[in-house]
C-alpha positions in Angstrom: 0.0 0.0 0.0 2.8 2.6 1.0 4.4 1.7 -2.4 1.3 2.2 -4.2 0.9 5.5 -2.7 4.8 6.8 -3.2 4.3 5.6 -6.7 1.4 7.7 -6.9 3.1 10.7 -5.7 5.7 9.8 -8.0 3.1 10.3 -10.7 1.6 13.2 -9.1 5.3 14.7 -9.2 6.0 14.0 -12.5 2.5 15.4 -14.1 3.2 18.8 -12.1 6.6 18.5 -13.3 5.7 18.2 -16.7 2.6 20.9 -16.5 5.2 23.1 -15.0 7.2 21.9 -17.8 5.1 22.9 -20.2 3.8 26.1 -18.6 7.5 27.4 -18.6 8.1 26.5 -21.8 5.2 28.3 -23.0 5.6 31.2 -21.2 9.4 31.6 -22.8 7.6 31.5 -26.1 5.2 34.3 -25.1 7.6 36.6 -23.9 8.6 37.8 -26.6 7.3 37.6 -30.4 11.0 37.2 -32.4 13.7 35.7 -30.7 15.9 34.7 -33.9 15.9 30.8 -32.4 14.8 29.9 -35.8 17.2 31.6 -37.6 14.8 33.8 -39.4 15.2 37.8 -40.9 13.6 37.6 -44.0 11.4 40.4 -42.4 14.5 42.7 -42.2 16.1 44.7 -44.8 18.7 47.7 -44.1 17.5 51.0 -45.3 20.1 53.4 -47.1 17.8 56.4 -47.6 19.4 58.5 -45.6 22.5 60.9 -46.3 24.0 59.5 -43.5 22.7 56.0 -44.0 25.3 53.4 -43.8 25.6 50.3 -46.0 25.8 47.8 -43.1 25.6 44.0 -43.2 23.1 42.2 -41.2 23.0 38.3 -40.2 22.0 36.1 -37.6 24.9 34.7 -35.2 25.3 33.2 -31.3 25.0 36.4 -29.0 24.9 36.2 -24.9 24.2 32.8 -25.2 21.0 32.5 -27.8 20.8 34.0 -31.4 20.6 37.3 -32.4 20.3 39.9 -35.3 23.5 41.0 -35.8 24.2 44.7 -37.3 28.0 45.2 -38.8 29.0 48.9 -39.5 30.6 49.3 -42.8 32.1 52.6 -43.5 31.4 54.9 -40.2 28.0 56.1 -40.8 24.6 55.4 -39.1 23.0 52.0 -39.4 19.0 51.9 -40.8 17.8 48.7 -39.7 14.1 48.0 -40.8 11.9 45.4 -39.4 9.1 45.2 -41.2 6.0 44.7 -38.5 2.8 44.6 -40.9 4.3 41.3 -42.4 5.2 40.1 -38.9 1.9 40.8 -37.2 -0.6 41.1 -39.7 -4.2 42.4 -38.7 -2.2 42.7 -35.1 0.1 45.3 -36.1 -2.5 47.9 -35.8 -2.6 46.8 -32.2 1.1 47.6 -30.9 1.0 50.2 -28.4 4.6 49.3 -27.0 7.9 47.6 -28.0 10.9 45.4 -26.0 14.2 44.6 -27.0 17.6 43.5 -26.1 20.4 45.8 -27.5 23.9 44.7 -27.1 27.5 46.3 -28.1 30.4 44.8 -28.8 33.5 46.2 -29.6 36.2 44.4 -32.1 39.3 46.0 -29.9 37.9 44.1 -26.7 37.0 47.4 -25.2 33.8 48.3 -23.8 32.1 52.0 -25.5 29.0 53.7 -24.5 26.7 53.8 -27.8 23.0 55.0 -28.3 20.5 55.4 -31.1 17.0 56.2 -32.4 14.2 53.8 -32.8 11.5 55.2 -35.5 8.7 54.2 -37.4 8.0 54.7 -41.4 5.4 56.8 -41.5 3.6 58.7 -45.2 6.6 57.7 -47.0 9.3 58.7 -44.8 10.7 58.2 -41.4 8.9 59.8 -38.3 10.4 62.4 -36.1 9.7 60.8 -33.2 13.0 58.9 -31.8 12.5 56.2 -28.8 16.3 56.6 -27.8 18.1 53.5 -26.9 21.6 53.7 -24.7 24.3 51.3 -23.5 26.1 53.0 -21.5 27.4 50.7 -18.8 30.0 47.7 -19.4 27.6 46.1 -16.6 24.4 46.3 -18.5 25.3 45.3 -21.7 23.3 43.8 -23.2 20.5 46.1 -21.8 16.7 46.3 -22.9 15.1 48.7 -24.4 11.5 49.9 -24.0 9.4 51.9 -26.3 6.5 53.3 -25.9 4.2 54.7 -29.2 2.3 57.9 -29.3 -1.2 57.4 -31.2 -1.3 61.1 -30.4 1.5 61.8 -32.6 0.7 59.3 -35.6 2.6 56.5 -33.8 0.7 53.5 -35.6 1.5 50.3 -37.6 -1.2 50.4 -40.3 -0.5 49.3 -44.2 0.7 52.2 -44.8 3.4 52.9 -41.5 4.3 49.5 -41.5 8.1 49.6 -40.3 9.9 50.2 -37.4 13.9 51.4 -37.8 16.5 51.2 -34.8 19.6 53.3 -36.0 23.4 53.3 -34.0 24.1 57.0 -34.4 26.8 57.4 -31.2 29.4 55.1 -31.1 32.2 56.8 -28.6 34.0 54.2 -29.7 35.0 55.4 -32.8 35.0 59.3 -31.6 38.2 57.9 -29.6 39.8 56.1 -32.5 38.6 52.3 -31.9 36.7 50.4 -34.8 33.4 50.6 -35.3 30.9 49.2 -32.8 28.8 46.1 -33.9 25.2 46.3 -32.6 23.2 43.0 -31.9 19.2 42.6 -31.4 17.8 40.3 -29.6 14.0 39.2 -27.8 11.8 41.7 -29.7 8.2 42.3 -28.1 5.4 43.8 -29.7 2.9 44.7 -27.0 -0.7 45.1 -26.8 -1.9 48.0 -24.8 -3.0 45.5 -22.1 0.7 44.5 -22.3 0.4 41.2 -23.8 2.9 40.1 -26.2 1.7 39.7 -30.1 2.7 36.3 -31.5 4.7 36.8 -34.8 5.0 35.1 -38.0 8.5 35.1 -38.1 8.8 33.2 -41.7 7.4 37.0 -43.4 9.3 38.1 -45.9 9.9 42.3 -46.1 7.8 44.1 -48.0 9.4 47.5 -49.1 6.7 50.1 -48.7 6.6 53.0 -51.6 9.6 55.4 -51.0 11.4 53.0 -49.3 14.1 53.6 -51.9 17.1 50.5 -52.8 18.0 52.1 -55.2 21.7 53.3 -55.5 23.2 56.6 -55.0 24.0 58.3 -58.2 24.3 61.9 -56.3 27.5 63.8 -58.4 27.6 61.0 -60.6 26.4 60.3 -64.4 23.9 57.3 -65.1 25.8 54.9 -67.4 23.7 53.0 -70.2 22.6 49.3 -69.7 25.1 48.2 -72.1 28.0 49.2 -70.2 30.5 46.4 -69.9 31.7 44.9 -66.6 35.5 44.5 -66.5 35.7 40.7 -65.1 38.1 39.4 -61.9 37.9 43.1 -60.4 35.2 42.1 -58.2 36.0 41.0 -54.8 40.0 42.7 -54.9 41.3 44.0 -51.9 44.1 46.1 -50.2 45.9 48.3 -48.3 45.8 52.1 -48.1 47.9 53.5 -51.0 48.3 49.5 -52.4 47.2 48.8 -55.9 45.6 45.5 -57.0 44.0 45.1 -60.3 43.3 43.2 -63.7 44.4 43.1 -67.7 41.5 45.1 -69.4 39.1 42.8 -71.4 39.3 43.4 -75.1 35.3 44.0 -74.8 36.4 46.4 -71.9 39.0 48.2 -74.0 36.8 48.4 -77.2 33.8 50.5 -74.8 36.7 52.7 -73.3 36.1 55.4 -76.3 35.7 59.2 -76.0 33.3 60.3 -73.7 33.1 56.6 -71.6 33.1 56.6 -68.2 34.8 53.9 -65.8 32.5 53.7 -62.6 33.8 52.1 -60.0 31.5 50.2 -56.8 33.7 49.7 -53.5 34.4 50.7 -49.8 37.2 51.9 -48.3 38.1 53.8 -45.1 39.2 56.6 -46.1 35.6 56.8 -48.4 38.2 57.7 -51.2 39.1 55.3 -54.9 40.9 55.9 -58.0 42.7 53.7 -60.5 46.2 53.3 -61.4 47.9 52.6 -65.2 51.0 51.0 -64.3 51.6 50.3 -67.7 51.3 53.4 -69.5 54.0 54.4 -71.9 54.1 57.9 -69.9 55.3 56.0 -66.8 53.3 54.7 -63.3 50.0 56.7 -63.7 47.9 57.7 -60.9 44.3 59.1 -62.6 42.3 61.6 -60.3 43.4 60.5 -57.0 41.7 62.1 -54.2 39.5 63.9 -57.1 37.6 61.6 -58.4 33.4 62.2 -59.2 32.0 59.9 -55.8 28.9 59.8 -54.8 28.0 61.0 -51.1 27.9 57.4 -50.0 31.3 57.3 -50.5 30.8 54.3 -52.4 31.1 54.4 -55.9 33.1 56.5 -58.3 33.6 57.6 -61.9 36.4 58.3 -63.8 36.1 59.6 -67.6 38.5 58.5 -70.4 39.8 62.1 -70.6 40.8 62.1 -67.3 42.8 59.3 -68.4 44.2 60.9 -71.5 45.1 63.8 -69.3 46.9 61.9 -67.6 48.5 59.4 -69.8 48.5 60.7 -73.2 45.7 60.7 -76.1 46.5 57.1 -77.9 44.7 54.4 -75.8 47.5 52.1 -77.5 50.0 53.8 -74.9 47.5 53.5 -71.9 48.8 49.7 -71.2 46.3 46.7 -70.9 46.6 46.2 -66.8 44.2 48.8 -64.9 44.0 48.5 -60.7 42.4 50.2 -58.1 44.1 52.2 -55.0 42.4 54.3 -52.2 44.2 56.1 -49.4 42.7 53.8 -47.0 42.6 49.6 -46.6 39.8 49.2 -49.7 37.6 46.8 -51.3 36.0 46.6 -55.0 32.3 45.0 -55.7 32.6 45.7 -59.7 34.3 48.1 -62.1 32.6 48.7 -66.1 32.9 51.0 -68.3 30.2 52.7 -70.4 28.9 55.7 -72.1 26.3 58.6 -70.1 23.1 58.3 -70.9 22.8 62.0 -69.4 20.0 61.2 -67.3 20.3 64.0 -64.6 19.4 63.8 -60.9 16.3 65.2 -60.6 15.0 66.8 -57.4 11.5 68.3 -55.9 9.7 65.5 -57.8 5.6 65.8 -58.4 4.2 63.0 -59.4 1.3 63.2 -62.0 -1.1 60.1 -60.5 -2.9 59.2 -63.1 -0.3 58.2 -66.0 0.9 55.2 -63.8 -0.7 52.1 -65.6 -1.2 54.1 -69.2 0.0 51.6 -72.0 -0.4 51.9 -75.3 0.6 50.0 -78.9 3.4 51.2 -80.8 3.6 55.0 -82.2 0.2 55.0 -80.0 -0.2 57.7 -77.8 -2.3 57.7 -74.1 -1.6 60.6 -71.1 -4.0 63.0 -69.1 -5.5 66.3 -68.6 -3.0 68.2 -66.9 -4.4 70.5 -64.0 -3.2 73.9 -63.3 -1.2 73.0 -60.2 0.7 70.9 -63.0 1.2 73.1 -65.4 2.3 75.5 -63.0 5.3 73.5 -62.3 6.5 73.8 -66.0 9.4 76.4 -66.3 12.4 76.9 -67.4 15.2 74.3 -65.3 12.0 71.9 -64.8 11.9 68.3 -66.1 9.6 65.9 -67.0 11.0 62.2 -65.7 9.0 59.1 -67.2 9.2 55.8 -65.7 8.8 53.2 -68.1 9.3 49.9 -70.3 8.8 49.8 -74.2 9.8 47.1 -76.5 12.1 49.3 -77.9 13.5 50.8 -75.0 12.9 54.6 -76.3 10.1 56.8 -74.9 9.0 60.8 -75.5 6.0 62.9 -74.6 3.5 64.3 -77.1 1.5 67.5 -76.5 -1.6 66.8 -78.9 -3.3 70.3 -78.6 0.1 72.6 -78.9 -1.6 76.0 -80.7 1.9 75.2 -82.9 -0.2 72.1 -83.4 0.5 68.2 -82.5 3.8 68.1 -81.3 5.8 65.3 -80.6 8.9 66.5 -78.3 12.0 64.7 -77.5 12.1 61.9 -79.8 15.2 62.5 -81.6 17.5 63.2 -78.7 15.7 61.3 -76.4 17.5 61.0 -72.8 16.4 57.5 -71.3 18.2 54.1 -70.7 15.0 52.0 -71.5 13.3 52.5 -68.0 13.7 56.2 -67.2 13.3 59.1 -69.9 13.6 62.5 -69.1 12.3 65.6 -71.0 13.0 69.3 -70.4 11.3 72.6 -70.2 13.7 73.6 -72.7 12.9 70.7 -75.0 9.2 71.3 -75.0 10.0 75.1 -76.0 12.0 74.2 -78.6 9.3 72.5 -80.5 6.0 74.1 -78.7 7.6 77.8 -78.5 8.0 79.8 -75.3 4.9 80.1 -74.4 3.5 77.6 -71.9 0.1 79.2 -71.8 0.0 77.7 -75.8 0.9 74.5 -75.4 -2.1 73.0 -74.3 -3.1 71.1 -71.4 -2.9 67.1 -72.4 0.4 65.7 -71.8 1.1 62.1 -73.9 3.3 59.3 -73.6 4.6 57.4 -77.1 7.4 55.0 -77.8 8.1 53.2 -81.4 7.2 49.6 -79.7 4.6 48.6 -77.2 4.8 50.3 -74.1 3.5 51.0 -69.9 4.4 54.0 -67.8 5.0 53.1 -64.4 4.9 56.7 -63.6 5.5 60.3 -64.6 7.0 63.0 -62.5 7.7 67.2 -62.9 10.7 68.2 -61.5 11.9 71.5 -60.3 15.5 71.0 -61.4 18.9 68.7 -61.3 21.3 68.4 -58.8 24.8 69.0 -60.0 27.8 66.5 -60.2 30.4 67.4 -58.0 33.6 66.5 -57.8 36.1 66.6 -55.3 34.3 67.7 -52.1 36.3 68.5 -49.2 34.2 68.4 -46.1 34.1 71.1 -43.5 34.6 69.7 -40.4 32.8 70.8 -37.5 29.5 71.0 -39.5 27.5 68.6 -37.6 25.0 70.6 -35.9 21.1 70.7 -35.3 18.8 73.5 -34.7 14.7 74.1 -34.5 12.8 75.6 -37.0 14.0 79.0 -38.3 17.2 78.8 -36.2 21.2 78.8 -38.0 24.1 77.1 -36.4 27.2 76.5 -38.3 31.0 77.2 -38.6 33.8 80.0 -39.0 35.4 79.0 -41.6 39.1 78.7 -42.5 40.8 80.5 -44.6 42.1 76.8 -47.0 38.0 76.6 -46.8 37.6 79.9 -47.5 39.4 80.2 -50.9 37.3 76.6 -51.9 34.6 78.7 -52.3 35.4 80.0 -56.2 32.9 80.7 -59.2 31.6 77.1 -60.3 32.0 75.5 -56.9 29.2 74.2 -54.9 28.3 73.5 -51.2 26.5 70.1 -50.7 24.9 69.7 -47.7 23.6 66.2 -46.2 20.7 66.7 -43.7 16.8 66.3 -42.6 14.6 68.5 -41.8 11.0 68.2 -40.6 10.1 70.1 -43.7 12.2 68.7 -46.1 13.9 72.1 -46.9 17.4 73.9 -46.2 19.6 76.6 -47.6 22.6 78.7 -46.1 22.9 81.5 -44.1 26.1 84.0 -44.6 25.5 86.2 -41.6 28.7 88.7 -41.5 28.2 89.6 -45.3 29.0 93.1 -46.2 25.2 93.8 -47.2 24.0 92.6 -44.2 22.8 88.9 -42.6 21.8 87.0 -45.8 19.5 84.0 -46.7 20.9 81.9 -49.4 19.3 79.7 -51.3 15.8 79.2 -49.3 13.7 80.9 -52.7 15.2 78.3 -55.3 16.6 75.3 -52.9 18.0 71.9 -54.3 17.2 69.2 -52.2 15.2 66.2 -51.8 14.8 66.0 -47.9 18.5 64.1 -47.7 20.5 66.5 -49.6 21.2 70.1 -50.5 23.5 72.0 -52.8 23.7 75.4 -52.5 25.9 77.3 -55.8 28.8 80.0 -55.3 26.9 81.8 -57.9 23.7 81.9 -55.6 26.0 82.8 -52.9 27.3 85.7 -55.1 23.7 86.9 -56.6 22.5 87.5 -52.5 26.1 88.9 -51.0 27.9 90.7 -54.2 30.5 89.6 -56.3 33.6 89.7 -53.8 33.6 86.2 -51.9 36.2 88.8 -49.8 32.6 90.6 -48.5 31.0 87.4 -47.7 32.3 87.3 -44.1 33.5 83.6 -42.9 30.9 82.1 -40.8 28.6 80.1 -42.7 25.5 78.1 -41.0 22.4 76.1 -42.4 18.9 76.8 -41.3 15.5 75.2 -42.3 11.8 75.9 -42.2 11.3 73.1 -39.6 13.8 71.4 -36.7 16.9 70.2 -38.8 19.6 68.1 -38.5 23.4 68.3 -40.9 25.1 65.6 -41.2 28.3 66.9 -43.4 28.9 70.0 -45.0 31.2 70.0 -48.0 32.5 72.0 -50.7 33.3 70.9 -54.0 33.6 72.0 -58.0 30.7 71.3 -60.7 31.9 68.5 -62.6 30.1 69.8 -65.8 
């Protein structure tokens, strides 16, 4: 009898045992709704929309003991990291009032650093500019979690269209003092109810990029090459040194698309954000071809180089040039791809209006199909704008036509079309030339017409172009942030100073809450003066103010300008870099 009842306590044990087995296993897999156990993070994608956006790598790796998202910096900037929560949570992400996380540091010299960041949400196309701040600032608390709690007040909502939330490294003291970048880890994310229960996830999502998301790469002071440029094969993946060369014999395919007015553009990290190629063969000697000087775009990640920088360099006859071409770069460097190809002269177009109801139109060869423009359109027709068609034909060419022109049907820009056979672009200046100058006569309906079968994906005005510029020198200091209507900036130098000469241009990389941001010179001769806020080119990410608008607002003597110069916006901004730099056209 006693054994019967031990044995049944033995039972009675095991049962609770296994409840609270069960029970504890259950309530690990509540607590949070993505743990990276399952070695998921199809649901993240790193976002390089931003000026200041770095082109990190993420992956999933052992972390403290579990698995966890880990965030690699590449070249010194500020990591985007998106997760994308509608695809996570479904219907459920609408019901997210608060977030948990575990955020970790670790530093590749062995040292602890303090680092902190933003977390934000996508919200109308664009990030909020509400920032959840995240820290860890104690050796002892890393990793450390990290609470957020959303606004509904303040548009803080998952929905179909705000479906992302972004955690960003901006502070790593680690590098201010010299040390290698920090590498950021995530870990245990919880998306809480407003109840505080934890959403369950569906961790096997895939990301879905909302519109404006972007992907695309950064062509800012560069040209757009033609799809038939030709990639120069067993430069990809070469590494080295600072001031080391490694490179490859030039392809005869390679050497017969390096003509007159080709362009070598060149993909690649390096540390000092710098690339340029070497012609160690050339009969002129060891060349070195625009080092430091290079057209790179503000990524600091690709470069071009034209074939008459090379002939400067190393004489007119190609023949002398030698066949082997490498790569250098004043810090320890890396190359993804190098071709060569002609411009298509597609510019970089900025304060882009999209017309909505082109997107879809299709039509049959030498078939035209458009819309009614309204007067809110046509007002944004003047000279410097640009008409930008996004597009496929079967023939890979595409032009407007303005059917009710009072110089009667016109078809503009089909013999000097400027389009790679998925973007064309059409001036003000074009549309003059063959409507006169006149807006008010050519007629309302805009057409689109290509000599195969073709779709618009969509059509865009555009206030202007930015300008390619080529080497910028930065102007350090220049980080800064302000509210609305408020200037901060620098006293500049006098090497700075004498950068600033007719053709040259100030870029600036920045947000604002508005989207805008010019210059302010506020010792000029003719008194404190606004520069650039009336005619602005920027996109929300980057500005470029001209010396020539500098000189039509402060005179003609850059002596009269004064030397501070400071950046101001019509909302709270925020400059990333300030740099100065000559119009490479």
């Amino acid at each position: 009898m006693k054994a019967k009842r031990m044995l049944a306590m033995l039972l009675a044990t095991l049962m609770c045992v296994g409840v609270l087995g069960s029970a504890a296993a259950w309530a690990d897999e509540a607590a949070v709704s993505v743990d990276f156990e399952d070695g998921n993070m199809g649901f993240v994608s790193v976002y390089d929309g931003m000026a200041n956006a770095d082109a990190c790598a993420v992956e999933i790796v052992d972390y403290n003991g579990s698995k966890a998202l880990q965030i690699t910096n590449g070249s010194g900037k500020v990591p985007y990291v998106a997760f994308d929560v509608a695809s996570l949570l479904g219907d459920k992400a609408a019901d997210v009032a608060a977030i948990d996380m575990t955020m970790g540091i670790v530093n590749p010299d062995g040292e602890f650093f303090a680092c902190s960041g933003n977390v934000m949400l996508w919200m109308d196309g664009g990030l909020s500019s509400e920032k959840h701040g995240w820290s860890v600032y104690l050796e002892a608390k890393n990793p450390k979690n990290a609470p957020v709690t959303l606004d509904p007040a303040k548009g803080e909502v998952f929905s179909a269209e705000q479906p992302l939330m972004i955690v960003t490294l901006e502070v790593d003291n680690g590098a201010t003092a010299g040390a290698a970048n920090a590498v950021l880890y995530i870990d245990d994310i919880a998306f809480k109810d407003a109840d505080g229960n934890i959403i369950a996830a569906d961790t096997t999502a895939g990301f879905t990029a909302p519109e404006g998301f972007g992907g695309s790469k950064d062509m800012s002071n560069l040209q757009y090459l033609g799809a038939d440029a030709v990639e120069l094969e067993g430069m990809a993946g070469l590494s080295a040194d600072g001031w080391a060369q490694d490179g490859v014999e030039m392809t005869e395919e390679f050497l017969a698309a390096l003509v007159p007015g080709s362009v070598i553009e060149i993909e690649y990290s390096s540390d000092a954000g710098d690339m340029w190629i070497v012609m160690p063969d050339a009969s002129v000697g060891w060349s070195r071809v625009e080092q430091q000087t290079a057209a790179t775009n503000l990524s600091g990640n690709i470069c071009q180089i034209t074939y008459e920088q090379i002939a400067a360099v190393c004489g007119d006859d190609p023949a002398t040039w030698g066949a082997r071409l490498q790569c250098e770069a004043s810090g320890a460097w890396e190359v993804y791809g190098v071709k060569v190809g002609q411009p298509t002269g597609l510019k970089n177009l900025t304060g882009k209006v999209e017309i909505p109801d082109m997107a879809g139109k299709a039509a049959a060869a030498w078939t035209q199909d458009g819309v009614e423009l309204t007067e809110e359109q046509l007002a944004l027709l003047v000279p410097g704008s640009v008409i930008e068609i996004s597009y496929a034909s079967e023939t890979g060419d595409m032009w407007i036509v303005m059917p009710d022109a009072a110089a009667g049907w016109s078809r503009v820009g089909d013999q000097a079309p400027v389009c790679d056979g998925s973007v064309a672009q059409v001036t003000y200046e074009q549309i003059a030339a063959v409507c006169g100058d006149d807006p008010a006569t050519w007629g309302t309906r805009l057409q689109c017409e290509s000599s195969g079968a073709w779709e618009v994906y969509g059509v865009s005005i555009c206030s202007g172009a930015f300008k390619s510029v080529k080497g910028n020198v930065a102007l350090d200091g220049f980080a800064t942030s302000a509210a609305a209507w408020t200037q901060d900036g620098i006293e500049l130098t006098e090497e700075q100073l004498a950068l600033l000469v007719p053709g040259s241009v100030i870029t600036i990389q920045y947000q604002s809450e508005t989207g805008d941001m010019w210059i302010v010179m506020p010792d000029a001769s003719v008194g404190w003066s606004r520069v650039g806020d009336q005619a602005p080119v920027c996109d929300g990410s980057v500005a470029q103010v001209t010396y020539e608008q500098i000189a039509a607002v402060c005179g003609d003597d850059p002596a009269a300008w004064g030397a501070r110069m400071q950046c101001e916006s019509s909302g709270a901004w925020e400059v990333f870099s300030v740099s100065i730099g000559t119009a490479a056209e």
